[in-house]
C-alpha positions as protocol buffer text, in pm:
chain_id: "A"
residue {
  index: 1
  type: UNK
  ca { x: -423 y: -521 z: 661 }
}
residue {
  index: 2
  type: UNK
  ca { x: -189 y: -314 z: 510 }
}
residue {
  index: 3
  type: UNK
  ca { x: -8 y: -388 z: 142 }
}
residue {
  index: 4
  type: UNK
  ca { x: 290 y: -493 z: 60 }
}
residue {
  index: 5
  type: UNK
  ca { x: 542 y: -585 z: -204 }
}
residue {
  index: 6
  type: UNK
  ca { x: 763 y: -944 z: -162 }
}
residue {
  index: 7
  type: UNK
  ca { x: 1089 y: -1019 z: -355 }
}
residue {
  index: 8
  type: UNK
  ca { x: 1148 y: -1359 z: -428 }
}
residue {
  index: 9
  type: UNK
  ca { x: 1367 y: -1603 z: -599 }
}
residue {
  index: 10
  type: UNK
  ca { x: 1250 y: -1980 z: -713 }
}
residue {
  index: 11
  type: UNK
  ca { x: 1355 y: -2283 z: -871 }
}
residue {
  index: 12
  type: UNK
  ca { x: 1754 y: -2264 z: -717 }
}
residue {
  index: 13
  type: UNK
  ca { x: 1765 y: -1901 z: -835 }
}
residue {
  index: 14
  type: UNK
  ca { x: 1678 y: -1959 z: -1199 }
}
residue {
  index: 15
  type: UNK
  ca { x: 1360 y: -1767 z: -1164 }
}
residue {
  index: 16
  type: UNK
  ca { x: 1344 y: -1426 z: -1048 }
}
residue {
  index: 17
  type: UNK
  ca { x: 917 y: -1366 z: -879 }
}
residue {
  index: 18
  type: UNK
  ca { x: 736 y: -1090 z: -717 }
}
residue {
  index: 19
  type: UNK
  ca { x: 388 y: -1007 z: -569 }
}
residue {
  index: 20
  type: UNK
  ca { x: 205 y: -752 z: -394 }
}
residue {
  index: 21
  type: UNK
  ca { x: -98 y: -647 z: -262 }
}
residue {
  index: 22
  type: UNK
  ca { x: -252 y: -338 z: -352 }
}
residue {
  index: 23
  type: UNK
  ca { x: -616 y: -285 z: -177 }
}
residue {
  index: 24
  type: UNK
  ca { x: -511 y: -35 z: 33 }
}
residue {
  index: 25
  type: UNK
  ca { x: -319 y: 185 z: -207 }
}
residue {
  index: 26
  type: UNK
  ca { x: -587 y: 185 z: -482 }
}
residue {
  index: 27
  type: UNK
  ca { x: -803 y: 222 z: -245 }
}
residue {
  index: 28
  type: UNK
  ca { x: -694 y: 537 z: -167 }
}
residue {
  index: 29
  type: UNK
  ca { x: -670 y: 658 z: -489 }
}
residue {
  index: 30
  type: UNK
  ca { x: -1024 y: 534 z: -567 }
}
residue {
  index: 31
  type: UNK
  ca { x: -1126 y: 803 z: -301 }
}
residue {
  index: 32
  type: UNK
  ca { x: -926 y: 1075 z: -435 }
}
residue {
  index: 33
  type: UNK
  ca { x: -991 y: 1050 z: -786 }
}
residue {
  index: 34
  type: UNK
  ca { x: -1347 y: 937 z: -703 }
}
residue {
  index: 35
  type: UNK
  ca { x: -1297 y: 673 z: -1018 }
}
residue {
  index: 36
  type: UNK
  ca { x: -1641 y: 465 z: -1094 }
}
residue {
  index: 37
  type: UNK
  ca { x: -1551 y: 97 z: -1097 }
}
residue {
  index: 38
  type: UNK
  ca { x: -1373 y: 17 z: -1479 }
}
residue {
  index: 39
  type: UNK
  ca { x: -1153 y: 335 z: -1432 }
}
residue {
  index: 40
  type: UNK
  ca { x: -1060 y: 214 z: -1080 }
}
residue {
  index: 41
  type: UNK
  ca { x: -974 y: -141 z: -1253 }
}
residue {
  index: 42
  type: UNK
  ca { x: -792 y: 49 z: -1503 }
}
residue {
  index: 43
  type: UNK
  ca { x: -602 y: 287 z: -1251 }
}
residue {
  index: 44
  type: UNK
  ca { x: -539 y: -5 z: -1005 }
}
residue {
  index: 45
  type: UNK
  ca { x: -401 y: -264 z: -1246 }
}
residue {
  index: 46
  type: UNK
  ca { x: -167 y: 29 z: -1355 }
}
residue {
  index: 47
  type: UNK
  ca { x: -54 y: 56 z: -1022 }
}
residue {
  index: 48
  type: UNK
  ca { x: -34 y: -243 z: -891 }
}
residue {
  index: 49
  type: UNK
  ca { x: 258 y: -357 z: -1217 }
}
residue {
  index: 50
  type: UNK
  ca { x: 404 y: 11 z: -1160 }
}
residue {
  index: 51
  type: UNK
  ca { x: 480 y: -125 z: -805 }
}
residue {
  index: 52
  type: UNK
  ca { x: 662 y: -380 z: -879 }
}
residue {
  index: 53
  type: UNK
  ca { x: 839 y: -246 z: -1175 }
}
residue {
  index: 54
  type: UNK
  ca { x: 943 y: 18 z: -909 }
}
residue {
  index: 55
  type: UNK
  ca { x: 1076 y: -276 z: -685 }
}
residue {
  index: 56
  type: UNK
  ca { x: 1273 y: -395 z: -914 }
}
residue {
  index: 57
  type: UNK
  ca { x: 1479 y: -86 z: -920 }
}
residue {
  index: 58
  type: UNK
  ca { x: 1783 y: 49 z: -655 }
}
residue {
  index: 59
  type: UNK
  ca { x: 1851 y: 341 z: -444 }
}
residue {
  index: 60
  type: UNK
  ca { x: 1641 y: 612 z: -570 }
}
residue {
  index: 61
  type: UNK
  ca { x: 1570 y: 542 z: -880 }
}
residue {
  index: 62
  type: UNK
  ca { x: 1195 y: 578 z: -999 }
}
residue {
  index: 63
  type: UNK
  ca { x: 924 y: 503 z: -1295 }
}
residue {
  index: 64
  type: UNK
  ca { x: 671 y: 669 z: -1420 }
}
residue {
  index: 65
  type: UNK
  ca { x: 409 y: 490 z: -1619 }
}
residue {
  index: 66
  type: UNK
  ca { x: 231 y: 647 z: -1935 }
}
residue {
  index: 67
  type: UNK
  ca { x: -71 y: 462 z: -2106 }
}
residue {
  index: 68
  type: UNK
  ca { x: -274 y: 644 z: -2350 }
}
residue {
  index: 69
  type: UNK
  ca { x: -479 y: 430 z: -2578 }
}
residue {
  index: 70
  type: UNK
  ca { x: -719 y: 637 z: -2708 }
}
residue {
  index: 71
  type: UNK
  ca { x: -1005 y: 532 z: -2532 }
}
residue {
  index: 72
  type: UNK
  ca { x: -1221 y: 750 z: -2331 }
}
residue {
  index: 73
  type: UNK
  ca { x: -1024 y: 735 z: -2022 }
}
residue {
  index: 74
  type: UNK
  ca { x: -766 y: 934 z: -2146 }
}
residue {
  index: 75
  type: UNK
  ca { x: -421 y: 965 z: -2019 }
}
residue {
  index: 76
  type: UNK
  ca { x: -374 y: 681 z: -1682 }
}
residue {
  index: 77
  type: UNK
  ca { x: 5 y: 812 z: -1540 }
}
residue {
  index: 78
  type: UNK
  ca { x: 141 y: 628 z: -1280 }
}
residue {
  index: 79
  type: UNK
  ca { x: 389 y: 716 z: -1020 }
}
residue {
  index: 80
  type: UNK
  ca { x: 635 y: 485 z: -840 }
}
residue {
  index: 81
  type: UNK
  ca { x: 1013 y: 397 z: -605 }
}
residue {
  index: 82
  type: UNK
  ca { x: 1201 y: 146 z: -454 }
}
residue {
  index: 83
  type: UNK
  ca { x: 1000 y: 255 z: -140 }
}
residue {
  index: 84
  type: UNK
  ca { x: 696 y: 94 z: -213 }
}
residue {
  index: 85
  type: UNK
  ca { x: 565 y: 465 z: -306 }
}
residue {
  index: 86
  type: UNK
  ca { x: 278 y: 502 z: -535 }
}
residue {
  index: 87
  type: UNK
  ca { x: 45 y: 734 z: -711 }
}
residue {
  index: 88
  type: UNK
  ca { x: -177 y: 781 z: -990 }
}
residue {
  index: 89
  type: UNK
  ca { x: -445 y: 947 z: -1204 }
}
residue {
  index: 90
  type: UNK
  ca { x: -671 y: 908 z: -1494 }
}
residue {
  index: 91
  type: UNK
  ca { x: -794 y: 1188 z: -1730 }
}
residue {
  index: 92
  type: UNK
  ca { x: -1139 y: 1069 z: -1680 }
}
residue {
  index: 93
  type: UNK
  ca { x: -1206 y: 924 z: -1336 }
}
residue {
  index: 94
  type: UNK
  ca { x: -1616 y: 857 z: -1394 }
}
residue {
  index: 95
  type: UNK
  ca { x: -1484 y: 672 z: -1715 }
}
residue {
  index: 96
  type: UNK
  ca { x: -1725 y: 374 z: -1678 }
}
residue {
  index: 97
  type: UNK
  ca { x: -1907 y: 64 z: -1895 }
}
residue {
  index: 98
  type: UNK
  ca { x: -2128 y: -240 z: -1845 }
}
residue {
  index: 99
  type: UNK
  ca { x: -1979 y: -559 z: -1778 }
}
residue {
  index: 100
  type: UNK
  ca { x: -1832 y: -747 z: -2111 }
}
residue {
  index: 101
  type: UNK
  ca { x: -1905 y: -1009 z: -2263 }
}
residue {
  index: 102
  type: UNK
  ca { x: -1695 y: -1250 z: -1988 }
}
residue {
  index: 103
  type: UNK
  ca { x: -1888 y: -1094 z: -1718 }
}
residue {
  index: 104
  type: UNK
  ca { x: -1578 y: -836 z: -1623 }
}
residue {
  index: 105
  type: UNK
  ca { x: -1511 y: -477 z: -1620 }
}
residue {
  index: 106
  type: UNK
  ca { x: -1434 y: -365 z: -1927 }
}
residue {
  index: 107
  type: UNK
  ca { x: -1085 y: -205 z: -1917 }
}
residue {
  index: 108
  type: UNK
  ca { x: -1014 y: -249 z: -2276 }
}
residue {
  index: 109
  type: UNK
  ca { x: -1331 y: -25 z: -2420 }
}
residue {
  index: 110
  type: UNK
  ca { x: -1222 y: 195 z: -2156 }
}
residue {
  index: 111
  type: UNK
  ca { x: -798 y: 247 z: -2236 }
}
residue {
  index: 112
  type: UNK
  ca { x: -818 y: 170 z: -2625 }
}
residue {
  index: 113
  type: UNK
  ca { x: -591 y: 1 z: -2804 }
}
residue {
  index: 114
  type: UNK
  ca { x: -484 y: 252 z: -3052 }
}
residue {
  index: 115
  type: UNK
  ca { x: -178 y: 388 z: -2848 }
}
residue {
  index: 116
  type: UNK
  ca { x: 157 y: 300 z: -2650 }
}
residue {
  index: 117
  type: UNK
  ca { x: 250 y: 214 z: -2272 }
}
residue {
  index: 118
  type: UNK
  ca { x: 566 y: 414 z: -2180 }
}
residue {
  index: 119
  type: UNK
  ca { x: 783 y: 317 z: -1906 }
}
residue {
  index: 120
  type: UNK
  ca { x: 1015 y: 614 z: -1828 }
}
residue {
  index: 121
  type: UNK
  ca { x: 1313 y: 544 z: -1563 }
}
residue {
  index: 122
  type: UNK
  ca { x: 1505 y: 759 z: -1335 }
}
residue {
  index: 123
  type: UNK
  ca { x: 1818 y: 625 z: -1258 }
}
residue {
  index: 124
  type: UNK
  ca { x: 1958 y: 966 z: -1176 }
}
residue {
  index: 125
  type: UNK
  ca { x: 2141 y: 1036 z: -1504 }
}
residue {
  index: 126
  type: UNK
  ca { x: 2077 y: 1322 z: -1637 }
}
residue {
  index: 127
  type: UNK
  ca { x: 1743 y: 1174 z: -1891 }
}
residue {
  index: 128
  type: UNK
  ca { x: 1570 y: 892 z: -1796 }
}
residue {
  index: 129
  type: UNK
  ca { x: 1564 y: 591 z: -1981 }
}
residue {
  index: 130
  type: UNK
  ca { x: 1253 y: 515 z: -2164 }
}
residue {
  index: 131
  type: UNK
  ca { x: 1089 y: 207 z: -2304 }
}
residue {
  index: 132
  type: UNK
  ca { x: 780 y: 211 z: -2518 }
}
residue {
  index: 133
  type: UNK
  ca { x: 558 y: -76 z: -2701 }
}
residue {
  index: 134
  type: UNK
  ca { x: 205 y: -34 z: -2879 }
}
residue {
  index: 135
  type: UNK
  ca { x: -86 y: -179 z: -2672 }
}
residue {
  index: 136
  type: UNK
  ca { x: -146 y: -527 z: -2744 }
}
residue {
  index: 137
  type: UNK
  ca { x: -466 y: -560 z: -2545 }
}
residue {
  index: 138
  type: UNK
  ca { x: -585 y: -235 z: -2359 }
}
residue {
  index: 139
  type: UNK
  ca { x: -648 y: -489 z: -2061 }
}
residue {
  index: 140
  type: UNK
  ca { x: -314 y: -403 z: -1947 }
}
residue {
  index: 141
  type: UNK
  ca { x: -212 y: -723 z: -1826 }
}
residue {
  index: 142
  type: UNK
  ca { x: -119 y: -850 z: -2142 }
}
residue {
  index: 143
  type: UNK
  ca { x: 37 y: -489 z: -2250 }
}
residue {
  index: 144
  type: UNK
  ca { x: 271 y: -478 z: -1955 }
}
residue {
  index: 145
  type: UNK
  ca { x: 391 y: -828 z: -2018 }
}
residue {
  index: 146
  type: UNK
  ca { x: 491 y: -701 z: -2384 }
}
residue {
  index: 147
  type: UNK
  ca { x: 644 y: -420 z: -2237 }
}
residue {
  index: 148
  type: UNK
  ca { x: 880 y: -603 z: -2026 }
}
residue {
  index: 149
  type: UNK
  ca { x: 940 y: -924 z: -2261 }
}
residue {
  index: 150
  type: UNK
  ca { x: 1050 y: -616 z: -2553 }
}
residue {
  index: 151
  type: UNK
  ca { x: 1175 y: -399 z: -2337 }
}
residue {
  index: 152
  type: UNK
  ca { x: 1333 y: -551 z: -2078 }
}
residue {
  index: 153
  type: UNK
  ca { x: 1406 y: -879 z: -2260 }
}
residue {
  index: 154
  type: UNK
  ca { x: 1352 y: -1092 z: -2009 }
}
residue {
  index: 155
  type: UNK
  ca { x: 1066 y: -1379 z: -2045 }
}
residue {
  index: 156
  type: UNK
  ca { x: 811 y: -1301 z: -1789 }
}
residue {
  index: 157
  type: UNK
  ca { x: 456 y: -1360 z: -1676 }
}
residue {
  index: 158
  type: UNK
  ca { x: 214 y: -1141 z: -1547 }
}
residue {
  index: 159
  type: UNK
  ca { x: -94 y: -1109 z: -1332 }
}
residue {
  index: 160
  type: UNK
  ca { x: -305 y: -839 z: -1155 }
}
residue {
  index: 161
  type: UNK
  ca { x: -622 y: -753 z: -1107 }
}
residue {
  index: 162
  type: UNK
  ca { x: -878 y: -570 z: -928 }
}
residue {
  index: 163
  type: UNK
  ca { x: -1232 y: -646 z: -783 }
}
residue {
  index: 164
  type: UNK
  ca { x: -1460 y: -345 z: -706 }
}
residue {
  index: 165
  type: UNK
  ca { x: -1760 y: -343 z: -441 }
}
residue {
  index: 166
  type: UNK
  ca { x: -2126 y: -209 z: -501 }
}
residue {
  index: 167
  type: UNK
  ca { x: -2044 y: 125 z: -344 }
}
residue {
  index: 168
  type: UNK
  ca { x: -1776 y: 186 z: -582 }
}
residue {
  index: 169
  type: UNK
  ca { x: -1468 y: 118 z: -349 }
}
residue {
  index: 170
  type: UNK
  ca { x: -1212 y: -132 z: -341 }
}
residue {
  index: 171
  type: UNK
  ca { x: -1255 y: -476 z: -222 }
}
residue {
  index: 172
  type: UNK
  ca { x: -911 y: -613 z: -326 }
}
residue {
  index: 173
  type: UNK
  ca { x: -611 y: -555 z: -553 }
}
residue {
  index: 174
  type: UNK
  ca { x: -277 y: -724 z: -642 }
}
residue {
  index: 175
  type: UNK
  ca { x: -70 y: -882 z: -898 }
}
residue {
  index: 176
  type: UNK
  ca { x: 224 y: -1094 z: -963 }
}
residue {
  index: 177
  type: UNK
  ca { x: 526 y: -1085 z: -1191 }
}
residue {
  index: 178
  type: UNK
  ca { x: 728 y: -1378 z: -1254 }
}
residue {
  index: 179
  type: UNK
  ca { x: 1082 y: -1360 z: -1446 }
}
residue {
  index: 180
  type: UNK
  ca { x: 1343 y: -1653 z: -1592 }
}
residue {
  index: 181
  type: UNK
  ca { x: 1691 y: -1604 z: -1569 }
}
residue {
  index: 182
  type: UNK
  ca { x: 1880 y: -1604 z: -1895 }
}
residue {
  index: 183
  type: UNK
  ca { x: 2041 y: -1965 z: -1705 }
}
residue {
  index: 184
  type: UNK
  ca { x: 1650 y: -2159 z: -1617 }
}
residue {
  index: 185
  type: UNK
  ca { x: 1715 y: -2485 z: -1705 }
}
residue {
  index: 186
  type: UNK
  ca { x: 1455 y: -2676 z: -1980 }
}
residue {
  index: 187
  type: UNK
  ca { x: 1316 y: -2925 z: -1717 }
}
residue {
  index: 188
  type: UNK
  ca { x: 1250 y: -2561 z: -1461 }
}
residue {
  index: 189
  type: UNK
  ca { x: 1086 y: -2421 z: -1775 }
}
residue {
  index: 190
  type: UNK
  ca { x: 919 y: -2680 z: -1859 }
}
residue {
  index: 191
  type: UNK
  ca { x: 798 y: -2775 z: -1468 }
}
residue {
  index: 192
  type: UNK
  ca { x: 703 y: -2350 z: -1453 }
}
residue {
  index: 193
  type: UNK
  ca { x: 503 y: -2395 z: -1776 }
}
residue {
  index: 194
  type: UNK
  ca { x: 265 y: -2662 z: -1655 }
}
residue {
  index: 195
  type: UNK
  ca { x: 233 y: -2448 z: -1293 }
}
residue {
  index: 196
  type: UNK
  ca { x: 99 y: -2232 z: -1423 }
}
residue {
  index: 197
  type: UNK
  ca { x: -141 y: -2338 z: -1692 }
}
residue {
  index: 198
  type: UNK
  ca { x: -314 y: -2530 z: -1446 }
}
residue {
  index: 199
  type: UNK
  ca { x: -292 y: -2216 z: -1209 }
}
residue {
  index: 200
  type: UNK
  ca { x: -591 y: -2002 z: -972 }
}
residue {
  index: 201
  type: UNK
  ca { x: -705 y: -1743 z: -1202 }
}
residue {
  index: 202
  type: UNK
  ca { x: -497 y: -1419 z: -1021 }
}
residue {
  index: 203
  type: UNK
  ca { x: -891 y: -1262 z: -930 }
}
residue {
  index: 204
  type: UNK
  ca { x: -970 y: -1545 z: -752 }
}
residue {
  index: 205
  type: UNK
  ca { x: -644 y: -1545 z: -551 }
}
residue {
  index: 206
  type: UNK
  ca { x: -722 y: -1133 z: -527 }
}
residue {
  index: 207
  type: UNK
  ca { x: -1047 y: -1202 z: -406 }
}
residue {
  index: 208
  type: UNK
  ca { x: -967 y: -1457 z: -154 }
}
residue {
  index: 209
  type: UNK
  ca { x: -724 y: -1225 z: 36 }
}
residue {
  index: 210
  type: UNK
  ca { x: -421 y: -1412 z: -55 }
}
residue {
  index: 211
  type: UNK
  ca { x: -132 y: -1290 z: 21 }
}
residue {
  index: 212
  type: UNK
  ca { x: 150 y: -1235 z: -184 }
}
residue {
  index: 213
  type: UNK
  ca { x: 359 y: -1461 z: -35 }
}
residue {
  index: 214
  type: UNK
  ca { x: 95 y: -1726 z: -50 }
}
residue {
  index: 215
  type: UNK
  ca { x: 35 y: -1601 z: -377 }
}
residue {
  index: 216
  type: UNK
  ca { x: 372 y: -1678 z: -535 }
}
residue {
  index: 217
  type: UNK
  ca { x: 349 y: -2057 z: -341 }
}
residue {
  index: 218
  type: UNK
  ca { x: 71 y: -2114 z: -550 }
}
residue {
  index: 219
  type: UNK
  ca { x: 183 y: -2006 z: -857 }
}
residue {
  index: 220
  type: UNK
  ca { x: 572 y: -2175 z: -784 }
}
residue {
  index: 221
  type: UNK
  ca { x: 453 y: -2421 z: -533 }
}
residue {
  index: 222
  type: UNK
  ca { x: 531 y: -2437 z: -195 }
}
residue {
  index: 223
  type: UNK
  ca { x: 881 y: -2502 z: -88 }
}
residue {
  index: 224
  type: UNK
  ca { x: 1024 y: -2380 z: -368 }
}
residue {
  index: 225
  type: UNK
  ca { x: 1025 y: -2028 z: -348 }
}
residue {
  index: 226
  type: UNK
  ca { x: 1291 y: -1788 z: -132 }
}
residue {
  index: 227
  type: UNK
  ca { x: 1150 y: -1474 z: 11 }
}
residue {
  index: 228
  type: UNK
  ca { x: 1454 y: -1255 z: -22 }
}
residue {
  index: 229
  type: UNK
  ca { x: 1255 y: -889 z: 94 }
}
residue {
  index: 230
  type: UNK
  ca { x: 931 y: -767 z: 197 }
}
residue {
  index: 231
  type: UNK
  ca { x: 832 y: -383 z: 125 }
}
residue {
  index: 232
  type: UNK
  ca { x: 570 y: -185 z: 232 }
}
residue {
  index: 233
  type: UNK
  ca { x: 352 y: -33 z: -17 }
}
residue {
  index: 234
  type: UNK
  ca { x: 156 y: 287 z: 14 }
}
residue {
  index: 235
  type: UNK
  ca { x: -21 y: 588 z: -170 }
}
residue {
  index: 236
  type: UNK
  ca { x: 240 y: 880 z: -129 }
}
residue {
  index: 237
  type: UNK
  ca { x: 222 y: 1197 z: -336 }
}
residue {
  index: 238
  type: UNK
  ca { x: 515 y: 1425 z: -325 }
}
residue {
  index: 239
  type: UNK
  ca { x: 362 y: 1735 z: -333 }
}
residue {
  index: 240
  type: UNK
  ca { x: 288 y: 1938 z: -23 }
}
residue {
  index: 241
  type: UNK
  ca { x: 172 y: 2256 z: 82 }
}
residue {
  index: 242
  type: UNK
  ca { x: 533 y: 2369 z: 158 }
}
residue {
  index: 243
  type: UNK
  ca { x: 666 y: 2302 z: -181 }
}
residue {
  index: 244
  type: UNK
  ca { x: 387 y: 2495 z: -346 }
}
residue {
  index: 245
  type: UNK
  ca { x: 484 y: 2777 z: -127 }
}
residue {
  index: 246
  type: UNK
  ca { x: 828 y: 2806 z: -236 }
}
residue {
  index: 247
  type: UNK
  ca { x: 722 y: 2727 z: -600 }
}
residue {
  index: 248
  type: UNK
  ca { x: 549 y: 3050 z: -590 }
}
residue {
  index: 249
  type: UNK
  ca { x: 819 y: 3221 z: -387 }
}
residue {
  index: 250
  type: UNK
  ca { x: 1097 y: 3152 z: -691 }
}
residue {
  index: 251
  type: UNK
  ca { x: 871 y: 3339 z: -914 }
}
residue {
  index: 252
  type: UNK
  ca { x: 946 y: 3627 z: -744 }
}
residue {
  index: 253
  type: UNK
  ca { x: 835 y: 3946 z: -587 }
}
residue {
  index: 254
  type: UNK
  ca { x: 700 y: 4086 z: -924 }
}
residue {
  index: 255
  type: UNK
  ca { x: 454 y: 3794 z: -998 }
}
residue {
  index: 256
  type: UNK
  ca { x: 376 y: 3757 z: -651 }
}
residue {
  index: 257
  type: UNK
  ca { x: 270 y: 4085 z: -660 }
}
residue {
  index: 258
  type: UNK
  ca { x: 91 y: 4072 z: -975 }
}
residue {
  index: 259
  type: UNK
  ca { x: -112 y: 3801 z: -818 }
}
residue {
  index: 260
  type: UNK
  ca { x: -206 y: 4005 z: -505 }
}
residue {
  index: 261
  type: UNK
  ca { x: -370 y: 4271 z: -710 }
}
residue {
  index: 262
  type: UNK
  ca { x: -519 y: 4061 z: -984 }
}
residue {
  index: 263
  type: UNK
  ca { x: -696 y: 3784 z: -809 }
}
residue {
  index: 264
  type: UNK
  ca { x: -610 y: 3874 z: -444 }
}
residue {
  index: 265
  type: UNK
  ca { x: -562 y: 3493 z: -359 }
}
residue {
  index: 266
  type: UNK
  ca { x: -363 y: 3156 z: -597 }
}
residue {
  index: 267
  type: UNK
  ca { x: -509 y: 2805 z: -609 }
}
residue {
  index: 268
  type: UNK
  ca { x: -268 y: 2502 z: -680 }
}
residue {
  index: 269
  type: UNK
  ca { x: -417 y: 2134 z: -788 }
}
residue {
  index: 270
  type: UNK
  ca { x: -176 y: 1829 z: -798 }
}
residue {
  index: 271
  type: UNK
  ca { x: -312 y: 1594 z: -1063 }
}
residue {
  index: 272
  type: UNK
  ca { x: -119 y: 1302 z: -910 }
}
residue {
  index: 273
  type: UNK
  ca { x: -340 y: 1300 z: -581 }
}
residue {
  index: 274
  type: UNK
  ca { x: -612 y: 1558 z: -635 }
}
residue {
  index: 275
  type: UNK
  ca { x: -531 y: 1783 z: -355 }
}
residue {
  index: 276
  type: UNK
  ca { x: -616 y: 2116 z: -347 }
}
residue {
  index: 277
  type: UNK
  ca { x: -408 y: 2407 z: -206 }
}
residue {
  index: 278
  type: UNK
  ca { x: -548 y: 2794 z: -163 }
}
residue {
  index: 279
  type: UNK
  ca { x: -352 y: 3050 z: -87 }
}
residue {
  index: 280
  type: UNK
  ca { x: -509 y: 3371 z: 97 }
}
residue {
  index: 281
  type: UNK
  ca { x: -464 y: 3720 z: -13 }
}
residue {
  index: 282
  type: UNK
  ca { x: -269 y: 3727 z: 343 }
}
residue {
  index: 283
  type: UNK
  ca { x: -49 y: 3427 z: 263 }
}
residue {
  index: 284
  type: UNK
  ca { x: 74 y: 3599 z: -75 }
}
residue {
  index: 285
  type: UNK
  ca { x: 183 y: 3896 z: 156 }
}
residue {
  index: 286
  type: UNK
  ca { x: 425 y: 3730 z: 372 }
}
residue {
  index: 287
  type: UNK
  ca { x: 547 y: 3505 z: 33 }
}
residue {
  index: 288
  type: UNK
  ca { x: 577 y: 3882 z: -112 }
}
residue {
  index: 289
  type: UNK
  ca { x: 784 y: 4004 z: 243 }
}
residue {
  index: 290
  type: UNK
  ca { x: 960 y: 3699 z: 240 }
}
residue {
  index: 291
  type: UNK
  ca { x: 1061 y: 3740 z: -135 }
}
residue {
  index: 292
  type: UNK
  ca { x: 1138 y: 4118 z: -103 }
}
């Protein structure tokens, strides 16, 4: 089953909703990074908002996601478009704890709370616009619901979560986001609040393979929610073995050649994904022709 991202509307437009499932792409980072189980709940949660902060944007515009608590986990950054395009890392993938005190991973011992989550945009101007606020929590959920309420201004509610199997992979991920318009109506606010006080805890909707379209018609109740667009979401790293190639090729035939007699070979790692390229002695020497 592959994930995806929904766009919604609710309420006669005066509430703005999305959901997605994320198994699948934090999945695959899970293999990459080769996270233990709270560093994969940390990593996934991360992606799964990043996702649908990315859907909320246009064109080509992109995020990039920045939480550093201070905990041992380090830096997580997250990576993601309008194209349902995600990736991620955490300084310290085998960052991992016993189960707290509500029988959960513990993601907050793990991030810290003594630090910020950034939200950086590209909206192709020539600096990206970037929105900060302290860590409330270190759980995350909480912390990206004060980002957007102080950032973005808008009153919203959020949910994500991720459930881990024995053997260290993923058994599900997703999340929700749910927005009011500046225009929602006391009785809709009132008629939202009650939803969802009395709603599924999101891991139990996570971990009973809803899907985000059944998710949001159990958060907003069924027949009141408008699917407006449904994207596909998927781990996708930009580098490539090509672009390394000509990143070494603009540094010209003086380096390259510098690197042909000092270590006879060059060695690239993208942090993002955790692929590896190697370059040969022989694959310097026809950058080197090409560059000369």
């Amino acid at each position: 089953m592959k994930d995806y991202v929904v766009k919604a509307t609710a309420y006669n437009n005066q509430v703005r909703a999305y959901a997605v499932r994320t198994t699948e792409s934090v999945g695959e980072a899970q293999r990459r990074h080769k996270t233990l189980p709270t560093a994969s709940a940390a990593l996934g949660r991360s992606m799964t908002a990043s996702v649908i902060l990315g859907a909320m944007l246009k064109g080509e515009e992109k995020i990039t996601v920045k939480i550093d608590g201070g905990g041992p986990i380090g830096t997580i950054l997250v990576d993601a478009n309008t194209k349902g395009e995600v990736r991620g890392y955490v300084t310290n993938p085998q960052t991992h704890f016993e189960l707290n005190e509500l029988g959960q991973l513990d993601v907050k011992r793990a991030v810290g709370t003594d630090g910020m989550l950034t939200v950086s945009k590209d909206i192709g101007l020539q600096q990206p616009f970037v929105g900060y606020v302290p860590l409330v929590s270190g759980e995350l959920v909480e912390d990206f619901t004060s980002y957007i309420v102080n950032s973005e201004q808008v009153a919203s509610s959020v949910g994500m979560d991720v459930l881990v199997n024995p053997d260290h992979t993923i058994q599900a991920a997703g999340g929700f986001i749910i927005q009011l318009m500046p225009s929602t109506d006391e009785e809709t606010v009132h008629a939202l609040e009650e939803r969802l006080k009395g709603m599924t805890p999101i891991s139990s909707m996570v971990e009973q393979g809803l899907m985000p379209e059944q998710i949001l018609e159990q958060l907003l109740g069924t027949g009141n929610v408008k699917f407006l667009e449904k994207i596909a979401v998927h781990f996708q790293c930009q580098c490539s073995r090509e672009r390394i190639s000509n990143a070494i090729f603009s540094l010209g035939s003086e380096e390259i050649q510098d690197m042909i007699q000092s270590d006879g070979q060059a060695d690239a790692h993208c942090h993002l994904c955790n692929e590896h390229y190697h370059f040969t002695k022989e694959d310097l020497i026809e950058l080197l022709e090409a560059a000369n």
